[in-house]
C-alpha positions in Angstrom: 17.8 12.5 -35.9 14.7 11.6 -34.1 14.0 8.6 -36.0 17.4 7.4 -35.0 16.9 8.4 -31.6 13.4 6.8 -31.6 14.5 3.3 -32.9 17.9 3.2 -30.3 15.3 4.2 -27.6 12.7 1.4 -28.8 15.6 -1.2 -29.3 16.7 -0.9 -25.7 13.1 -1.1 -24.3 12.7 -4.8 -26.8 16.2 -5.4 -25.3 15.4 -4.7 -21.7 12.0 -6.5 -21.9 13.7 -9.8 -24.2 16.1 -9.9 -21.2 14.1 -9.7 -18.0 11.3 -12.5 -20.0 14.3 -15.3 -20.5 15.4 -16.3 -17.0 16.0 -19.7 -16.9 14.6 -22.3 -14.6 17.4 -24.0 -12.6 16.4 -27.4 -10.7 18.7 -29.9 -8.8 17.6 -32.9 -7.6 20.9 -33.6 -5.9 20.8 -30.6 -4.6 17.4 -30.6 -3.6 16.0 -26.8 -4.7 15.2 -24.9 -8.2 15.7 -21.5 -8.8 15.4 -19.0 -11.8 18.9 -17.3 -12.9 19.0 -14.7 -15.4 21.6 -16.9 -17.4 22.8 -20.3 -17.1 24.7 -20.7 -13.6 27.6 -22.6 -12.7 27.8 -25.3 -9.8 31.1 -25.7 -8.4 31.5 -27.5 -4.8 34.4 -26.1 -2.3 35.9 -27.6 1.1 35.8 -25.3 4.0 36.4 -25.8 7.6 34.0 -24.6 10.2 33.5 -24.7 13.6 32.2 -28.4 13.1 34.6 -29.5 11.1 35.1 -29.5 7.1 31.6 -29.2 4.7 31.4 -29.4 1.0 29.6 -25.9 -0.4 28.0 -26.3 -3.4 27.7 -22.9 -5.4 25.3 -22.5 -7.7 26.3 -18.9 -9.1 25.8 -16.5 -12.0 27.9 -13.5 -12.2 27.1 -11.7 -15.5 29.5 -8.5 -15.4 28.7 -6.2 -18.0 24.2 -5.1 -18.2 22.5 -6.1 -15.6 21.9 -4.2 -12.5 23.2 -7.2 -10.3 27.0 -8.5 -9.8 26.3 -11.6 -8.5 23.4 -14.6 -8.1 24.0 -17.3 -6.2 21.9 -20.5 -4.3 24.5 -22.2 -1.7 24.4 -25.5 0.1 26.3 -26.6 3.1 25.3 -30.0 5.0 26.1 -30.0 8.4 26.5 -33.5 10.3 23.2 -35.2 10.6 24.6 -36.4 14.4 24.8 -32.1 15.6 20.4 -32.0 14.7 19.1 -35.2 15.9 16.5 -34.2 18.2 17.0 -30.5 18.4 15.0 -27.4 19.5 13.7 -24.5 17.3 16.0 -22.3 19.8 19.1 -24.4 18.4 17.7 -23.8 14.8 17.6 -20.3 15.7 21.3 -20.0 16.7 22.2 -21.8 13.9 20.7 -19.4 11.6 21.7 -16.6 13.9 25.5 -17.8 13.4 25.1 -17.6 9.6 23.9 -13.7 9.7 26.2 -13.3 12.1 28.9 -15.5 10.0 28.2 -13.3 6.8 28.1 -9.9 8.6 31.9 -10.9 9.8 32.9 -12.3 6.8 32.3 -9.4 4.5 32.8 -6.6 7.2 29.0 -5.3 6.5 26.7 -3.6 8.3 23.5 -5.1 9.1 20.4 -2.7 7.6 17.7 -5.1 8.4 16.5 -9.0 9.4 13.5 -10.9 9.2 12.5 -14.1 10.7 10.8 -16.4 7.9 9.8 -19.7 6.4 9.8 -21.7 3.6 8.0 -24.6 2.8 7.4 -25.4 6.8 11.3 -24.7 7.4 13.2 -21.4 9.6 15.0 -18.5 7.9 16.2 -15.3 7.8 16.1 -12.6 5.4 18.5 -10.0 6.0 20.1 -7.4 4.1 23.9 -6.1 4.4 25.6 -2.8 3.3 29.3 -3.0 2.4 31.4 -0.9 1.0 30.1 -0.4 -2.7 26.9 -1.9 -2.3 24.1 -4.4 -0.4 24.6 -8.3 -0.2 20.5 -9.8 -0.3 20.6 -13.2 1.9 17.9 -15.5 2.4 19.2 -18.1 4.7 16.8 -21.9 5.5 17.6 -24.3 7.8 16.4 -27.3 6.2 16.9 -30.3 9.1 20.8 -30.3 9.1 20.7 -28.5 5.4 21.3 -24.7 5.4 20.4 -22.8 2.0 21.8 -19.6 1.4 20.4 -17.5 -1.5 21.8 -14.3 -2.2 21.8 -11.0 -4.4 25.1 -8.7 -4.6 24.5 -5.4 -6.5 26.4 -1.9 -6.1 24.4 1.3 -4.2 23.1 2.6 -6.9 21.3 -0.4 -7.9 20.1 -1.3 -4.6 15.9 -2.4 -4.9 16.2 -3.6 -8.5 13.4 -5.9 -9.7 16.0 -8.6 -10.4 16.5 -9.0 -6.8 12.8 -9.6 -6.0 13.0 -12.1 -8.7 15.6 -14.2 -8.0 15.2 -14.2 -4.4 11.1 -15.0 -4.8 12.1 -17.6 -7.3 14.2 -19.7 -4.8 12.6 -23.2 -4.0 13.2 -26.6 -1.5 11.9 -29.2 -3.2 11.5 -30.8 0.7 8.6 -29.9 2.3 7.5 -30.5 6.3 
């Protein structure tokens, strides 16, 4: 019985380490960014209105269900009219990126646990993290001239400060630079 119970142990820990070494390297030039993803991810591009008026959102998503500690991956991409950033402040940026926490706080009926002004590659972001009802939502958000980046993390409570989360979220890329 304990060789069974030694080679089920041992055949998770090969499983566990197989998985977390094969993420896979996403890049789009169209898209402008690469990421890692623990699987393949699919892009699919949606209409929605906003305040200025209707943007494609590409999604670039993976959401693997059954073993892993995360429910959902994702990269999004909105481009807001060139026209609304031609010669703007970093105060305007900043409200900008303050309407997106703000925009995603709504939108899921979270509570906001903590945000962090950053950068990335030269450009402004925000790093927050929002409780909802069975779990945390992990957002990076880049303004990127009139390009904002969302990258984001969805796992239930009791999964909350996985590694995967670090990894993804560290792995996320513009390929512009300032």
């Amino acid at each position: 019985m304990k060789k069974i119970a030694l080679l089920v142990f041992t055949l998770l820990i090969t499983l566990n380490f197989a998985t977390a070494q094969n993420w896979e390297k996403y890049k789009s030039q169209d898209l402008a960014f690469t990421s890692l993803f623990p699987k393949t991810p699919k892009l699919t591009v949606q209409k929605i209105l906003t305040a200025v008026g209707e943007l494609d959102m590409h999604m670039v998503m993976y959401a693997p269900g059954y073993g892993d500690l995360n429910a959902v991956y994702s990269i999004i991409r909105s481009d807001y009219p060139k026209d609304q950033f031609e010669d703007v402040t970093s105060e305007y940026n900043n409200s900008v990126l303050d309407g997106a926490v703000n925009g995603a706080i709504n939108n899921v009926k979270g509570t906001l646990v903590y945000e962090k002004k950053i950068t990335l590659n030269g450009y402004p972001g925000r790093e927050i993290k929002i409780q909802i009802d069975q779990g945390y939502i992990y957002m990076n958000a880049y303004l990127v001239e009139n390009i904002m980046y969302i990258s984001q993390v969805i796992c239930e409570i009791g999964n909350d400060g996985n590694k995967s989360i670090k990894r993804f979220m560290d792995s996320f890329d513009i390929i512009k630079v300032k």
